[in-house]
MARZABA-442141 format. One record per atom (N, C-alpha, C, O): atom name; residue in one letter; z, x, y. Coordinates in pm, whole numbers, padded with zeros to 5 digits. Example, Ala and Ser with C-alpha at 12.3 -4.5 7.8 and 13.67 -1.06 7.14 Angstrom:
<nodes>
["N" "A" [00780 01319 -00569]],
["CA" "A" [00780 01230 -00450]],
["C" "A" [00780 01320 -00330]],
["O" "A" [00846 01424 -00332]],
["N" "S" [00708 01285 -00225]],
["CA" "S" [00714 01367 -00106]],
["C" "S" [00787 01290 00003]],
["O" "S" [00804 01341 00114]],
</nodes>
This chain:
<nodes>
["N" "X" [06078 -01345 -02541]],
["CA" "X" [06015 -01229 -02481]],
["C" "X" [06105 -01105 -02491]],
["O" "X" [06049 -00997 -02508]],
["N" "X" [06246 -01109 -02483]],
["CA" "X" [06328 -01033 -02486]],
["C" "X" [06360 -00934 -02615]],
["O" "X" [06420 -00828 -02635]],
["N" "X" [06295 -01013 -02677]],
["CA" "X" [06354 -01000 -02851]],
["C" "X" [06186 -00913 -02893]],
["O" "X" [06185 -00810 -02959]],
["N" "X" [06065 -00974 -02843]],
["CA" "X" [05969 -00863 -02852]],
["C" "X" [05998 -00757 -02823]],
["O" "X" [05997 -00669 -02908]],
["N" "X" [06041 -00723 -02656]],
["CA" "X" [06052 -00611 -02611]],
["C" "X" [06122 -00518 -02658]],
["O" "X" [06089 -00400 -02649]],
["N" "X" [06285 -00581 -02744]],
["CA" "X" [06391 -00519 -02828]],
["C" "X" [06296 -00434 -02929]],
["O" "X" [06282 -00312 -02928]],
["N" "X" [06231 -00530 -03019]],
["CA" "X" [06180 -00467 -03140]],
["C" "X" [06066 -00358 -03131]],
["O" "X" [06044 -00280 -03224]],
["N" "X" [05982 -00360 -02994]],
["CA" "X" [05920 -00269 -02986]],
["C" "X" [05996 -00143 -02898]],
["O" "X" [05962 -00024 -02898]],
["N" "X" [06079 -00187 -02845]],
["CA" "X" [06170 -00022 -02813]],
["C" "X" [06185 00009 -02927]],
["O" "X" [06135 00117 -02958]],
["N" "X" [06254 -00065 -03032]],
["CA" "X" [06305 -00026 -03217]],
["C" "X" [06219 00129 -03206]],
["O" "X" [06254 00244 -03181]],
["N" "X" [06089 00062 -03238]],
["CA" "X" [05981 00048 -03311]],
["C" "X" [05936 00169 -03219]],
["O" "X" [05857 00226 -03294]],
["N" "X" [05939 00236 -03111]],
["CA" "X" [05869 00323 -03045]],
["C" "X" [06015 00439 -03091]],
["O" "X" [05980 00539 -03154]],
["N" "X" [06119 00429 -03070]],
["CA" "X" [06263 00521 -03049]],
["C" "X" [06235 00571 -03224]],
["O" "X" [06239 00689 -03258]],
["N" "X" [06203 00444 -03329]],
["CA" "X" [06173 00510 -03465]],
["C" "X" [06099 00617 -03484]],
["O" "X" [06115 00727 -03537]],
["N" "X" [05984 00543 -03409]],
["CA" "X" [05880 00644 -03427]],
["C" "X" [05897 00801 -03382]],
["O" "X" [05861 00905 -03439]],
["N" "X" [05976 00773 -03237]],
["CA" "X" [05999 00918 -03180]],
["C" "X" [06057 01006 -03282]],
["O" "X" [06007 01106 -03335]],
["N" "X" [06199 00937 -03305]],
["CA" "X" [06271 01009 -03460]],
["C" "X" [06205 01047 -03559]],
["O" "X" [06253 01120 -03645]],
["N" "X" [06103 01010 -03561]],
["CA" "X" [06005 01018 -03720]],
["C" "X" [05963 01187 -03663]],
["O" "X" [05998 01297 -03705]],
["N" "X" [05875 01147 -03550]],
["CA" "X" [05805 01264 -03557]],
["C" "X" [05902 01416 -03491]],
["O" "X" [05869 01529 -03526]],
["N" "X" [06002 01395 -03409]],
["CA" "X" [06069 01466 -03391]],
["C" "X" [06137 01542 -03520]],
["O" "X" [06183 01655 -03503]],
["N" "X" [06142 01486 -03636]],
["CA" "X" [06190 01527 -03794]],
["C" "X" [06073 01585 -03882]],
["O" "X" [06091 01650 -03985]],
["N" "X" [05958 01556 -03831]],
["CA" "X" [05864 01636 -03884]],
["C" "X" [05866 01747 -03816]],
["O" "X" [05846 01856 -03870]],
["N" "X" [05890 01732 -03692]],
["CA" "X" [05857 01876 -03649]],
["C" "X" [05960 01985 -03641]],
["O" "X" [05942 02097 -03592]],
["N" "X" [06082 01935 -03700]],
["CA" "X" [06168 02041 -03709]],
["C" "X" [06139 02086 -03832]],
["O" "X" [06147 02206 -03858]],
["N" "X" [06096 01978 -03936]],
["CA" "X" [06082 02009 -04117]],
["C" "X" [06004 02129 -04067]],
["O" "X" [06050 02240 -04092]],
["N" "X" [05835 02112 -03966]],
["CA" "X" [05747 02188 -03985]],
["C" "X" [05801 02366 -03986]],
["O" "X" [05750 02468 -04031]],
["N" "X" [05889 02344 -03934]],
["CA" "X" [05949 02484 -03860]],
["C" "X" [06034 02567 -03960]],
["O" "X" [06071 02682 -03938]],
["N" "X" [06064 02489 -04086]],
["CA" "X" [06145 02539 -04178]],
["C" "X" [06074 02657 -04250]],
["O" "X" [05966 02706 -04218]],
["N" "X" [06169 02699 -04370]],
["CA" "X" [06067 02804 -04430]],
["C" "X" [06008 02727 -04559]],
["O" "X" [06064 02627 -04604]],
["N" "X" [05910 02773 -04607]],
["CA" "X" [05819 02703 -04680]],
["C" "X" [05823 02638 -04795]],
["O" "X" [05738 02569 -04850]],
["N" "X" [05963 02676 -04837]],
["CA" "X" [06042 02637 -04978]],
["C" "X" [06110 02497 -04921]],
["O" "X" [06129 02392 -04983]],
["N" "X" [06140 02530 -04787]],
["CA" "X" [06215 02388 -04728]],
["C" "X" [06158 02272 -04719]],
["O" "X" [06178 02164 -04773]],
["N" "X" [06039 02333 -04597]],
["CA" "X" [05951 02228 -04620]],
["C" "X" [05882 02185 -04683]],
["O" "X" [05848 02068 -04664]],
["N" "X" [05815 02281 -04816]],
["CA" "X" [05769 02183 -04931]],
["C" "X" [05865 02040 -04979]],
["O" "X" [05828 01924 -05002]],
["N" "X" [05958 02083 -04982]],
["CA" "X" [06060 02014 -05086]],
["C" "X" [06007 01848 -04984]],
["O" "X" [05968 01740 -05030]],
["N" "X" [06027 01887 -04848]],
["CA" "X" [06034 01783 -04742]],
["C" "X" [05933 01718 -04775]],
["O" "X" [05958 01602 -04809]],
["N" "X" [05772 01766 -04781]],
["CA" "X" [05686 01705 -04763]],
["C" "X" [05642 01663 -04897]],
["O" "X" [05520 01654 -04911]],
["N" "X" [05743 01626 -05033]],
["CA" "X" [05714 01585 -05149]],
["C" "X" [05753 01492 -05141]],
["O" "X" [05685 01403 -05192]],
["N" "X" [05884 01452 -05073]],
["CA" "X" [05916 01343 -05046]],
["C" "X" [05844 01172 -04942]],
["O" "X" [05850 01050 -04928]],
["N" "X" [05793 01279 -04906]],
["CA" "X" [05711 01188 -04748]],
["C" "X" [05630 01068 -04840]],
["O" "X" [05604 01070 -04960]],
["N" "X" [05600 00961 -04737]],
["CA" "X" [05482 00872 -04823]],
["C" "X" [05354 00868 -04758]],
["O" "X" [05333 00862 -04636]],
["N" "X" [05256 00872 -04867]],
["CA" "X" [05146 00925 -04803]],
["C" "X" [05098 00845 -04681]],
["O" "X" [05028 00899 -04595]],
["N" "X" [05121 00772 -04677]],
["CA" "X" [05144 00650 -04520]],
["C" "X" [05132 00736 -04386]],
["O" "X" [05067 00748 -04283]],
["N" "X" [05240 00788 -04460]],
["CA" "X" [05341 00876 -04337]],
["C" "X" [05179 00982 -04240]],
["O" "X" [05176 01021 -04123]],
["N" "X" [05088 00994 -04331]],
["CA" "X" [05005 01102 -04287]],
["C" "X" [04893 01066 -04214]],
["O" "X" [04809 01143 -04168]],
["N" "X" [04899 00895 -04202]],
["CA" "X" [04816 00821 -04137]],
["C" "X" [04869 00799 -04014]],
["O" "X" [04795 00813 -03917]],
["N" "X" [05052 00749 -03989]],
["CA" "X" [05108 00734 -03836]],
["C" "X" [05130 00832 -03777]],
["O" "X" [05117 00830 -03655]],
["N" "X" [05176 00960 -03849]],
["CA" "X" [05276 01065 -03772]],
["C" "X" [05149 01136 -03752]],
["O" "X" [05057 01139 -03832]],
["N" "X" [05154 01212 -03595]],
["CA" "X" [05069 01327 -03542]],
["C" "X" [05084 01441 -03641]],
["O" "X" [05147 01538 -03599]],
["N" "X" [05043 01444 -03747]],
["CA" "X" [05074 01579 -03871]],
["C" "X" [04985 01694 -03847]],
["O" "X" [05018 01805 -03888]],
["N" "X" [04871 01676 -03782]],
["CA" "X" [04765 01803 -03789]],
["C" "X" [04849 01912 -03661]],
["O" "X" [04908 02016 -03690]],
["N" "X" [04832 01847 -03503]],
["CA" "X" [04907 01881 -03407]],
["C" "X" [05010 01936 -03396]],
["O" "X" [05034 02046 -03345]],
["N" "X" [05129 01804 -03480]],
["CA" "X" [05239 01881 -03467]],
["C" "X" [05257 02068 -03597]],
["O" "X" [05336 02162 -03605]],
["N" "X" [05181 02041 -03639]],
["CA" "X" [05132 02182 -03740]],
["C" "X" [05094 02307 -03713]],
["O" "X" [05140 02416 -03746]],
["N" "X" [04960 02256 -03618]],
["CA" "X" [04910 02358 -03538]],
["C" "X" [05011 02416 -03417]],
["O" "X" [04995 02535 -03389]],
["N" "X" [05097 02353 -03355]],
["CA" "X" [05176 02393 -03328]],
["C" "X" [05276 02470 -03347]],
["O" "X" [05299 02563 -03270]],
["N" "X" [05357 02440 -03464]],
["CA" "X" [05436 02506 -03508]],
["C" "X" [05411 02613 -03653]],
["O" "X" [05513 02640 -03716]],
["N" "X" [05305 02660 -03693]],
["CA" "X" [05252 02746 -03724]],
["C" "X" [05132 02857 -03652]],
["O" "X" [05050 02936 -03698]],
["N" "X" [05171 02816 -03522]],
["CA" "X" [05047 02861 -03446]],
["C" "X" [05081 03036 -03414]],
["O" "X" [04999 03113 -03462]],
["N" "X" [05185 03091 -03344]],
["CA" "X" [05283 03218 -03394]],
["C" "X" [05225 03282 -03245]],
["O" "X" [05176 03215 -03154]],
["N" "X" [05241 03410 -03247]],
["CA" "X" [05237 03433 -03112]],
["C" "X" [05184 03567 -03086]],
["O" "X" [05230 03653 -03011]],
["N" "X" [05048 03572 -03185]],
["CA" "X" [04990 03691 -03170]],
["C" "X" [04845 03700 -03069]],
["O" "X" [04750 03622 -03061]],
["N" "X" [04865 03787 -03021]],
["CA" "X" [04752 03844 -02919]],
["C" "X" [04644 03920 -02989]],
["O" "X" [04641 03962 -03104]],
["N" "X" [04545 03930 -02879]],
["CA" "X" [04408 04003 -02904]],
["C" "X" [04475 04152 -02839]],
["O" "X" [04545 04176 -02740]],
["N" "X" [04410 04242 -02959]],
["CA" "X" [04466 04396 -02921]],
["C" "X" [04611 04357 -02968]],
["O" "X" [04673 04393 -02868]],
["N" "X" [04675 04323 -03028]],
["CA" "X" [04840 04359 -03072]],
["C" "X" [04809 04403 -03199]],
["O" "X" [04723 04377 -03283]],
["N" "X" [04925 04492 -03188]],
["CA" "X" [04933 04596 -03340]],
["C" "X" [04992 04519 -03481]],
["O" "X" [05092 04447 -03472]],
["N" "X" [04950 04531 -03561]],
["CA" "X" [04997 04408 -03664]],
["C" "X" [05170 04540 -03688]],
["O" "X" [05202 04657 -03666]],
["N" "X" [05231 04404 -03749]],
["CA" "X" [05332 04460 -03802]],
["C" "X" [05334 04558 -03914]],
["O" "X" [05291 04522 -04024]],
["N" "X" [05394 04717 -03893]],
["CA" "X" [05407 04784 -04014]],
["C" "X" [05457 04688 -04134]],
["O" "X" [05514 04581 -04110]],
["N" "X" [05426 04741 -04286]],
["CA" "X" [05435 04731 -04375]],
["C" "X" [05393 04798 -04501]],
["O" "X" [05272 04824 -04506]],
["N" "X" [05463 04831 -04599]],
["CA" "X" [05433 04903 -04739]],
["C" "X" [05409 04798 -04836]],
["O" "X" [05465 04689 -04824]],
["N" "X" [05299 04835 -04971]],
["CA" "X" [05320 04744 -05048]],
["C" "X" [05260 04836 -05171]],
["O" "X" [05166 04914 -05154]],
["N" "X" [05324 04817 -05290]],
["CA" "X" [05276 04904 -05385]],
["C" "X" [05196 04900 -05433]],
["O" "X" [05141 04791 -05445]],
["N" "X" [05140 05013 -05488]],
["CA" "X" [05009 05049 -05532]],
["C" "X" [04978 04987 -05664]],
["O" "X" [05070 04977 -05745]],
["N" "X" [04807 04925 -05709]],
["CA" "X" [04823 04843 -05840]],
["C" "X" [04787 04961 -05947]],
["O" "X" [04772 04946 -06068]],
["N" "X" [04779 05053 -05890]],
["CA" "X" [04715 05179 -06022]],
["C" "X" [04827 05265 -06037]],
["O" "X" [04849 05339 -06133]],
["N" "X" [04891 05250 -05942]],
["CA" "X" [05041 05368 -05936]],
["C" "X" [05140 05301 -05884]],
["O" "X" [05139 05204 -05808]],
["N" "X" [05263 05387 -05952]],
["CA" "X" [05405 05370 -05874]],
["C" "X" [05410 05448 -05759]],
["O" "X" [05497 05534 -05756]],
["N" "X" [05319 05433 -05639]],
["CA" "X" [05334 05475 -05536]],
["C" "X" [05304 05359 -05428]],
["O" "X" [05264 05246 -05457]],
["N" "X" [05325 05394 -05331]],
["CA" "X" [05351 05285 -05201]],
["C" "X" [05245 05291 -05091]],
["O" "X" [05220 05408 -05062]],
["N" "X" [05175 05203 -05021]],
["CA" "X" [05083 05255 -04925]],
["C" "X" [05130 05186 -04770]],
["O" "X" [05131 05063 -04780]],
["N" "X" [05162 05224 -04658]],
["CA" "X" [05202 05175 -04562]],
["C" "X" [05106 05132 -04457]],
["O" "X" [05009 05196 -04418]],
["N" "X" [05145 05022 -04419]],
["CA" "X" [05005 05021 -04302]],
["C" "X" [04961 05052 -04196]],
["O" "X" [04855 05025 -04139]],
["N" "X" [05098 05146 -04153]],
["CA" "X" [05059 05241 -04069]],
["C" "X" [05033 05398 -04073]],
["O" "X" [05028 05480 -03982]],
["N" "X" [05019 05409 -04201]],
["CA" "X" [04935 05533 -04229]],
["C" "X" [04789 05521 -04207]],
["O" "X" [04728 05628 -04215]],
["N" "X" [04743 05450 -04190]],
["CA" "X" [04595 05383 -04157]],
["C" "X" [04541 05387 -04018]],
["O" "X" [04429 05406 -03970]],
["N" "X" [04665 05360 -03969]],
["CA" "X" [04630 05318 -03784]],
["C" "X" [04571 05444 -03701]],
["O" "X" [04615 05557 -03680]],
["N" "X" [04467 05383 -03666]],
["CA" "X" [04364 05498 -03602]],
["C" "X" [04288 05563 -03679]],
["O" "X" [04216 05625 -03600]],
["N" "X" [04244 05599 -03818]],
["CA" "X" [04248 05639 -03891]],
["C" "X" [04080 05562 -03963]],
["O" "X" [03970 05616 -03975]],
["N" "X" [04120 05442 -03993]],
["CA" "X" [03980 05382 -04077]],
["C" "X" [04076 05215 -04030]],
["O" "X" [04195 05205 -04001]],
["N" "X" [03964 05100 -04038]],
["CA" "X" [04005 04971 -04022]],
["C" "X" [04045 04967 -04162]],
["O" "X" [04006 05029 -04261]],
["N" "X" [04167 04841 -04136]],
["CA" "X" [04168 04757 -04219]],
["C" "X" [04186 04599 -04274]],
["O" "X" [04265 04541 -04200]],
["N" "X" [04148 04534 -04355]],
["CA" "X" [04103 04442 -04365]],
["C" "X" [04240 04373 -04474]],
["O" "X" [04278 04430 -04577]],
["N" "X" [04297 04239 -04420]],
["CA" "X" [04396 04226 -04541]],
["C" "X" [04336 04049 -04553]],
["O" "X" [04304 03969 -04465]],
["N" "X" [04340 04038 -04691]],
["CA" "X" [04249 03915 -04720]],
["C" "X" [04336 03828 -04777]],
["O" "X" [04377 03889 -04876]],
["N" "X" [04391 03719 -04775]],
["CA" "X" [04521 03625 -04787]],
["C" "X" [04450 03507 -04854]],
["O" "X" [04386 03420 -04795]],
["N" "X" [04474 03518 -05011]],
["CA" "X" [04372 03406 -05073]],
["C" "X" [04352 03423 -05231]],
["O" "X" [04433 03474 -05308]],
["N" "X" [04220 03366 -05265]],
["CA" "X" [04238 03359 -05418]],
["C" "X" [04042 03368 -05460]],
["O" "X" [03960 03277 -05456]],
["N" "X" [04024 03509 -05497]],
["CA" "X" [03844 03459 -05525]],
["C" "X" [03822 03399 -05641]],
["O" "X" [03727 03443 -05707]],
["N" "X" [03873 03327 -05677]],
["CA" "X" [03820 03213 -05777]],
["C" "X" [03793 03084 -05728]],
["O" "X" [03753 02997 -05804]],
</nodes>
């Protein structure tokens, strides 16, 4: 009985370690954690809490009504620059993070 109980402390303290290491990977920057999650076995995506611990740590800490962060990014017709707070108050804008194909 003793020797069950041993192997399932193992077996729970592993597990803690497991996911406690995902969730620091999750937190890395994205070059890091790719590298991390090439390694993983796809197993891994069936035991470890992966959606959760994700949503978590990509979740960030923006509010309703907060001002997005200034930023410039250059123009595709010109060598000129457009900032995004030349805009503010001004006309909405819309920034679209993706691929239309």
């Amino acid at each position: 009985m003793r020797i069950i109980l041993r192997i399932c402390l193992v077996l729970v303290l592993l597990y803690g370690v497991l996911v406690a290491s995902l969730a620091i990977a999750m937190r890395q920057p994205p070059s890091v954690f790719g590298s991390i999650m090439a390694k993983l076995p796809p197993a891994a995506f069936m035991v470890l809490p992966f959606e959760p611990l994700w949503m978590g740590a990509r979740a960030g800490d923006l509010q309703v009504g907060q001002e997005a962060p200034d930023f410039s990014l250059r123009s595709l017709n010109a060598d000129t620059s457009v900032q995004l707070s030349s805009f503010r108050r001004k006309k909405p804008v819309v920034l679209v993070f993706g691929s239309y194909t």
